[in-house]
N, C-alpha and C positions, 0 to 999 in steps of 0.2 A: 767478649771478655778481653783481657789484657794481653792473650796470646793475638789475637786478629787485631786490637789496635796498634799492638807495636809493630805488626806485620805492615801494616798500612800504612802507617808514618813512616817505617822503615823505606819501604817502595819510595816513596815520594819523596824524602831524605837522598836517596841515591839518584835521581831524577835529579834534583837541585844540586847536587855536589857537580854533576857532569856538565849542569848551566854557570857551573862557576862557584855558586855558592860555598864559601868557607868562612874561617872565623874575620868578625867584623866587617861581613858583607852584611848588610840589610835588606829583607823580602819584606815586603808591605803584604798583609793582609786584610782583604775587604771579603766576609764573606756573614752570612745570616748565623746567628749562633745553634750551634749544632753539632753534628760527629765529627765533619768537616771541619770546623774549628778548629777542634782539638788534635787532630790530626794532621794541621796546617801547622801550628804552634810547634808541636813535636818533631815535625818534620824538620822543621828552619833549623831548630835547636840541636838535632841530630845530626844534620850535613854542616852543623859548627857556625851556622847562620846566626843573626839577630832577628829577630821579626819586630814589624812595624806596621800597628793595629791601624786599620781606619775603618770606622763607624759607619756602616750603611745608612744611619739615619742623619749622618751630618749633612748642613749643605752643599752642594757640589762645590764651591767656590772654596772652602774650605778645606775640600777633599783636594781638591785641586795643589792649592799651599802647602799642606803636608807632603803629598806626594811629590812635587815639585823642590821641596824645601830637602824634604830627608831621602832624596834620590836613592833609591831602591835600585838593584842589581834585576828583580824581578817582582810580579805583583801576582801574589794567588789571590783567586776571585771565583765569582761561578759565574755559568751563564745567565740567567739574569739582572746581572750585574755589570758586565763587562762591559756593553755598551759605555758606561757613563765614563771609562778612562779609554775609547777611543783615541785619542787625538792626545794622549797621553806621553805617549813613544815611549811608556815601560814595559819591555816584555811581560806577556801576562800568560799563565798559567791555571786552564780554566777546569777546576779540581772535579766538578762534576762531567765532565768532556767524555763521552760517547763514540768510540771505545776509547778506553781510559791510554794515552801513549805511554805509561811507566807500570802500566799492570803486570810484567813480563821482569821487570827490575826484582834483586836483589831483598829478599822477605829480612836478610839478616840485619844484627847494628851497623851499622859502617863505622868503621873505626875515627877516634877519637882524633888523630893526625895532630898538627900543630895547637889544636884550641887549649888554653889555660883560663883560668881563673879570674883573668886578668879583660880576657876577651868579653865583646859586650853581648845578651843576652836579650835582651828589647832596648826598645827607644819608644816610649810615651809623652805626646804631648801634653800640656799643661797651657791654659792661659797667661797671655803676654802682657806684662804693662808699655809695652812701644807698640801696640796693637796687632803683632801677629803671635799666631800659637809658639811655643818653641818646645824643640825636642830634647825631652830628658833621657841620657843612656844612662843605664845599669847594667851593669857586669856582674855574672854567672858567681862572684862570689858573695856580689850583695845579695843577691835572691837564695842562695845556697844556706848564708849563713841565718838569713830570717826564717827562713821553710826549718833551718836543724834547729833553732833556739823554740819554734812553734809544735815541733813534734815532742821536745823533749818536756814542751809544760804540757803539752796534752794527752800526749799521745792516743795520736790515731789508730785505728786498725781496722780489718779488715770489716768488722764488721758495724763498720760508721757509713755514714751519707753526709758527703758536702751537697750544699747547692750552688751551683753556678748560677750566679744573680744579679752581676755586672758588667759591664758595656765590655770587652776586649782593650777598649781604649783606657782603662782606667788600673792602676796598677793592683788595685784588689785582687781582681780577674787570675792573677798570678798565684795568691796566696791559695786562690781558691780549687784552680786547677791544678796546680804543681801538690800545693798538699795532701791532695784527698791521693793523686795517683802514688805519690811518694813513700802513702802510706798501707798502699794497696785497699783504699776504700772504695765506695763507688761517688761518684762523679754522677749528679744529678743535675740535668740543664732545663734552667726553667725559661719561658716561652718569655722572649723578649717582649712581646705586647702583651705580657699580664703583667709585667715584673715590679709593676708597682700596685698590683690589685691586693691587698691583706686579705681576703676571702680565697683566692687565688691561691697564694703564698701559702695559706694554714693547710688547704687541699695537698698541694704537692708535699709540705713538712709530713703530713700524713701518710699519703698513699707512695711517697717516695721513700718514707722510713730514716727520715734527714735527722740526723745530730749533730750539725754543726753547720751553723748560719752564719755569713759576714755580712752585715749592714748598717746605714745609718742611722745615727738617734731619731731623725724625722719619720722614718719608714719603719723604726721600731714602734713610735708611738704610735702609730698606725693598726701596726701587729696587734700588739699588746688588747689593744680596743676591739679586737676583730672578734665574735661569739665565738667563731669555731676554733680559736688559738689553743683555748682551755683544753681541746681534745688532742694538741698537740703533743703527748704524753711521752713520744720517742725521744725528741729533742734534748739534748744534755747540755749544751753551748751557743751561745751567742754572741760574736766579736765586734763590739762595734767600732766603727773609726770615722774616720772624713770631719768630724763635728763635735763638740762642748756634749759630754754624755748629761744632761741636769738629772740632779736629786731626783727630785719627785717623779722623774720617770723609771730611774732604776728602782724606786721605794714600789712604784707600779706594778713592774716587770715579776717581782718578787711577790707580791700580793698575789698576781693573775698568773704566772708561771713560776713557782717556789719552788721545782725541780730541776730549774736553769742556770747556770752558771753563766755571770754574762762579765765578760773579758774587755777592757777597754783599754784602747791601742791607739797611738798616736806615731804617725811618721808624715810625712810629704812623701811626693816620688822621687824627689833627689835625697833622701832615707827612710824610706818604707820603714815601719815595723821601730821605730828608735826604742820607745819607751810602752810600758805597758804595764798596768793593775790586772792582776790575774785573780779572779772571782772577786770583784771588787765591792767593796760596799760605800758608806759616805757615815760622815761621822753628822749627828745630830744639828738643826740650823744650817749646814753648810749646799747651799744653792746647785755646786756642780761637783760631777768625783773626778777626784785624784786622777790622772795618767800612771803614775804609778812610778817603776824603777827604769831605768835606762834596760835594753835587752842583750843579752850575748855578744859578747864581743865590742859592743857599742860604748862609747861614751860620751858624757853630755855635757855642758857648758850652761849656767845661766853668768851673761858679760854685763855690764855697763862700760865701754868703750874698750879697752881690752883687757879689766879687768875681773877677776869672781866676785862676785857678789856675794853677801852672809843669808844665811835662811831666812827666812822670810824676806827679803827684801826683790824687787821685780827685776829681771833683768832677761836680755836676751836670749832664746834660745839659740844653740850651737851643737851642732855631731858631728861627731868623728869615728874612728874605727870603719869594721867592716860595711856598715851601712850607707856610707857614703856614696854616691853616684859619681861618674869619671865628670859627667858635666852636661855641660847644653850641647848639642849637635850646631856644627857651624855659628856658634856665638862662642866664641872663644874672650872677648870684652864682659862679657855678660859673667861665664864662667869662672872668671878672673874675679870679679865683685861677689858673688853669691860662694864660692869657694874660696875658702882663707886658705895659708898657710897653718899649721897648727903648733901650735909655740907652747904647748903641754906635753902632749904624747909622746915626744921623743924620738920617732921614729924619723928615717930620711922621709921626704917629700910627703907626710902628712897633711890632710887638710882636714877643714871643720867647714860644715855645711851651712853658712849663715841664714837659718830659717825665718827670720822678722817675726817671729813670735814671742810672746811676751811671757814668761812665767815665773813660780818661785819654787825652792826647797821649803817644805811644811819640816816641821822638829821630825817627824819623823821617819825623815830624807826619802818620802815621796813626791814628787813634781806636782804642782799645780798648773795647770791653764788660763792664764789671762786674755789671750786675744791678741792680738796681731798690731803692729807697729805700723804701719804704712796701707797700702789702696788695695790691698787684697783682701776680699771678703767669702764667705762660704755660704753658698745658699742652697738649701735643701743636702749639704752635704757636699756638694760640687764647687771645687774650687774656680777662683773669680777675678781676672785682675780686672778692676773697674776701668784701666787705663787704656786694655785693649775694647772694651765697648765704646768708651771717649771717644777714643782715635777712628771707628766704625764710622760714628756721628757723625764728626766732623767733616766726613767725606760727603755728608750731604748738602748739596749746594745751598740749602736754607738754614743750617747751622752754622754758626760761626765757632759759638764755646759750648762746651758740655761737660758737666760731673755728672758723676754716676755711682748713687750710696745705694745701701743697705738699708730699710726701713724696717721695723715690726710692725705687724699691723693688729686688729683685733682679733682677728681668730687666733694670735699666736706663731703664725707663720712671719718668717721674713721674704721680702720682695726689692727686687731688686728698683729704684727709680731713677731714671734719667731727669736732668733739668739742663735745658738749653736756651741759647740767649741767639737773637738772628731772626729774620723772617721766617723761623721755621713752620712748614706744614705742621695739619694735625699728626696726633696721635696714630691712627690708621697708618696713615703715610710713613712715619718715621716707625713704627714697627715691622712693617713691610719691606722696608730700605734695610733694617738689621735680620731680621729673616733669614733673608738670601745671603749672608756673610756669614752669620755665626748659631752656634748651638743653639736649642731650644731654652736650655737651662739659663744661657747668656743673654735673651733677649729679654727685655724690662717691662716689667710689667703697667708700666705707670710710666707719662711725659710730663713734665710741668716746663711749660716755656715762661721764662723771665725775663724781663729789660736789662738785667744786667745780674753777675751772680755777686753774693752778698760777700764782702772782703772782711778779712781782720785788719788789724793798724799795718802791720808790715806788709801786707796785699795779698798774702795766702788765701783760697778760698777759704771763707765760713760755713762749715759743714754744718755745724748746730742752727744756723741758722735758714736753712732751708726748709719752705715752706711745704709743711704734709702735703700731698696729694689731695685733690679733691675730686668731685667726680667725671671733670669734663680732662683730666688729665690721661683718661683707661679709652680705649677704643671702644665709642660705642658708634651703632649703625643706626640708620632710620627709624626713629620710638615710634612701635606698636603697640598697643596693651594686649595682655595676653587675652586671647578668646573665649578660653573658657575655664573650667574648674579645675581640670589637670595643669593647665598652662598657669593660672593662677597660684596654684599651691607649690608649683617649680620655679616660678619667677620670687615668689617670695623666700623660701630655701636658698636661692642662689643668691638675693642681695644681701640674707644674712650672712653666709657663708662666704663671700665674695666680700662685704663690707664696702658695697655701694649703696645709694640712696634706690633703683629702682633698676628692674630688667622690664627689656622690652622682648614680646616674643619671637624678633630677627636678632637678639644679642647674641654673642659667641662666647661660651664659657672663659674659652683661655683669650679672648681679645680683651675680656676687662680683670685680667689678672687672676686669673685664675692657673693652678698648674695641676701636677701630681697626686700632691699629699692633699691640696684643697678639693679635687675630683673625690680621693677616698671619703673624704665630709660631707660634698653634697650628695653624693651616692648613697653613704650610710643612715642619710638623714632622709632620703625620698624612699629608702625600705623601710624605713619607721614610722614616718608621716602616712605613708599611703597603700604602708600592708602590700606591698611585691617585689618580687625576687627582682633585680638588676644587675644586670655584669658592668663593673668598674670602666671596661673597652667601650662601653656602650658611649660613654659620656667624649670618648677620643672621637668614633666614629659619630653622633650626631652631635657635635660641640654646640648648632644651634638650637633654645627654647624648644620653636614649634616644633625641630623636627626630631628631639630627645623626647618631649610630650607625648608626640606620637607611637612612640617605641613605647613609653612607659603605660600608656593608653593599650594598646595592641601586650604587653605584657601583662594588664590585668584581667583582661578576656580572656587571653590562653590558661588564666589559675582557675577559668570554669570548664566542668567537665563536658566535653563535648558532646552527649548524646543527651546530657540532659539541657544544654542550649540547643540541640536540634527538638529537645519536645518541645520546647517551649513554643522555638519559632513556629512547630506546626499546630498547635493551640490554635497558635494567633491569626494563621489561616482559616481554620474552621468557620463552617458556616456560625453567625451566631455571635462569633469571638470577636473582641476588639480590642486593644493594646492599653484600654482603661480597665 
């Protein structure tokens, strides 16, 4: 209950305060999502800390750079983990540690001491366009004031269910955790290796008794399609963010869940939460919905150079007020560019968040979404600066130049592609080389090497002019045909699903472009085709053909009952009996 969490965090709160920890120190947190999570986060936040998420699933090399970058005072971790920041030199603090050294510490709050409003509350990184991540801080009154403008249009209570559904590394994670406890609800964490299964996701909205879900339009459409969603009957809310909500999905949502209210929010991490349509709908013909109004305390800007723009006309986005983030962690240049002075508001030392997003006032002074000004793109939801994958590339000794767009492909999905000029190795290779640097979400699914990249008159690259992918551009391995009739009817599933010309039965789902949201497709489409149950993980854990065939093969065995395939087999023994 909330008396023995606070009792825990509190412990470990006064444990950290005696290592020094107080306001705008930073603890880095690496730990599997869980009690200990939460109880990590609380802790930081109580002894007046900042904490500073790192992602157990990132690359070490990356893990390395954050931690390295956003020097941390101290690192909670568990043991299982520990090992891998070694050679680290950050004090670390191993929360599952046997016997526990702060069990004996202090159950009460620790007092509040110097921390203000002012002091920072996390630092999440975001992709870089100079090629490394960089850290965005927000301060306890950004997050205060999004969490009080989110109770006041929802209110939560006691007797709600959030789900925790996103990385620690992502500022969601915040809204997700801080609101549900804020509001004294419960606080449901779902199993990071399912968290993108929609069979998965409807079970726990169920059996977890969930009325309020934050996720993506890619992952909604997902939901939406999933049979068991329909039984989702507790469910009151749905907030989507990270991505363009389109029409026809919320016209879906509505159709397949009509007892849903579904909330769409728009902010970055340097203004979480800015804008938002509350129960939003879409007006007739129009392709994507509204964002809505600016939110509490917040205010918004569409510029063309430093001036307003009139309704309807496109112009940059800009925030100001309480939503504002202090800046980037040690990019103070950076900071400086991306945060203005603000020459509206009136206030001393006001800034406005230069977002490079493009939008307009509709007549009926709701915000529209146009899309973005410059090299940052959104894939599955995940923000993207194309410049730090560029810059990855070009570390390769067989690359000279690289861009890196955004495609659509035919399933509807977008994918990230690389095009590089150079002796570069294949595909295999140069996904291999990004791997080990960056995210999984970051790596591309697609290489096209060119002799040279296509220019405009003044010598800008020519983005339009890049030629699609075709199929030798996706990592494939040594073409086998598949063996037999399971292998067959999955290699064909995959190339439609995938939108290659052929699989072979050593291909790798996600070596030829495949991710997430396109796993939930070809999963859903081999319970349909071939009549059995499959878990979504299945497809992570055998990525290749033959050896997901096998699993799906050995999965339609076990839907017969086992005592009547033991008569069978002893039929077949009998004197007499033969298998014609």
């Amino acid at each position: 209950g909330y008396g023995e969490l606070n009792a825990r965090a509190n412990r470990l709160a006064h444990h950290l305060a005696e290592r020094g920890v107080g306001p705008d120190v930073r603890v880095a947190i690496c730990v599997e999502r869980g009690l200990e999570m939460v109880v990590a986060v609380l802790a930081v936040l109580k002894a007046g800390g900042a904490y500073l998420p790192l992602d157990p699933a990132y690359p070490a090399e990356r893990l390395r750079y954050m931690l390295a970058d956003g020097a941390p005072a101290v690192l909670l971790t568990q043991a299982r983990l520990e090992g891998r920041f070694a050679a680290s030199g950050v004090p670390r603090v191993v929360l599952d540690a046997e016997p526990c050294p702060w069990a004996d510490a202090p159950a009460h709050d620790p007092a509040p001491g110097a921390l203000t409003p002012e002091h920072l509350a996390y630092v999440v990184y975001t992709s870089g366009s100079t090629g490394v991540p960089k850290g965005v801080m927000n301060a306890h009154r950004n997050v205060v004031n999004r969490l009080a403008w989110g109770q006041r249009a929802c209110e939560l209570g006691p007797g709600d269910g959030v789900l925790q559904n996103t990385s620690l590394s992502f500022d969601v994670s915040a809204r997700e955790i801080f609101w549900a406890l804020m509001a004294g609800a419960r606080l449901v964490l779902a199993d990071a290796r399912r968290q993108g299964d929609p069979a998965y996701l409807a079970e726990v909205i169920r059996s977890g008794e969930i009325t309020t879900f934050n996720l993506v339009p890619s992952m909604l459409q997902a939901l939406v399609e999933e049979p068991e969603a329909a039984r989702c009957r507790g469910l009151r809310r749905i907030v989507c963010s990270g991505e363009a909500l389109p029409a026809p999905l919320l016209a879906r949502v509505r159709e397949r869940l009509p007892w849903v209210e579904v909330h769409n929010v728009y902010g970055p991490s340097e203004a979480a939460t800015a804008v938002a349509a509350l129960g939003c709908g879409v007006a007739e013909g129009e392709s994507t919905v509204t964002i809505g109004r600016p939110t509490a305390n917040v205010r918004v800007y569409l510029l063309h150079g430093a001036q307003p723009v009139p309704a309807g006309v496109a112009g940059e986005l800009y925030v100001g007020g309480a939503g504002v983030a202090r800046g980037y962690l040690h990019r103070p240049a950076l900071t400086a560019e991306r945060f203005v002075p603000d020459p509206f508001g009136g206030e001393p030392g006001a800034r406005l968040y230069r977002t490079g997003d493009l939008g307009r006032w509709r007549a009926d002074g709701t915000l529209e979404f146009l899309g973005r000004n410059d090299h940052q793109v959104k894939v599955r939801g995940f923000r993207v600066e194309a410049g730090e994958i560029e810059a990855r590339l070009r570390e390769h000794p067989g690359v000279r130049e690289a861009v890196v767009t955004a495609r659509g492909d035919a399933s509807g999905s977008t994918r990230l592609v690389a095009y590089v000029v150079g002796a570069a190795p294949g595909a295999e290779v140069l996904r291999a080389h990004l791997a080990e640097r960056l995210p999984e979400y970051m790596v591309p699914a697609a290489y096209v090497r060119l002799e040279a990249l296509p220019r405009t008159p003044n010598g800008k690259v020519d983005t339009r002019a890049l030629p699609a992918p075709d199929g030798g551009a996706y990592t494939h391995r040594g073409y086998e045909a598949p063996a037999d009739e399971t292998e067959e009817a999955l290699a064909e599933i995959w190339a439609e699903v995938l939108g290659v010309e052929r699989v072979g039965r050593h291909d790798h789902f996600f070596e030829l472009g495949g991710h997430s949201l396109l796993a939930v497709k070809a999963v859903s489409r081999v319970r349909e085709a071939l009549e059995v149950e499959v878990a979504l993980g299945e497809i992570f854990q055998r990525p290749v053909l033959s050896e997901f065939a096998q699993h799906v093969l050995d999965a339609q065995l076990a839907q017969f009952d086992p005592q009547e395939m033991a008569r069978l087999a002893a039929l077949l023994h009998e004197p007499g009996m033969s298998p014609s």
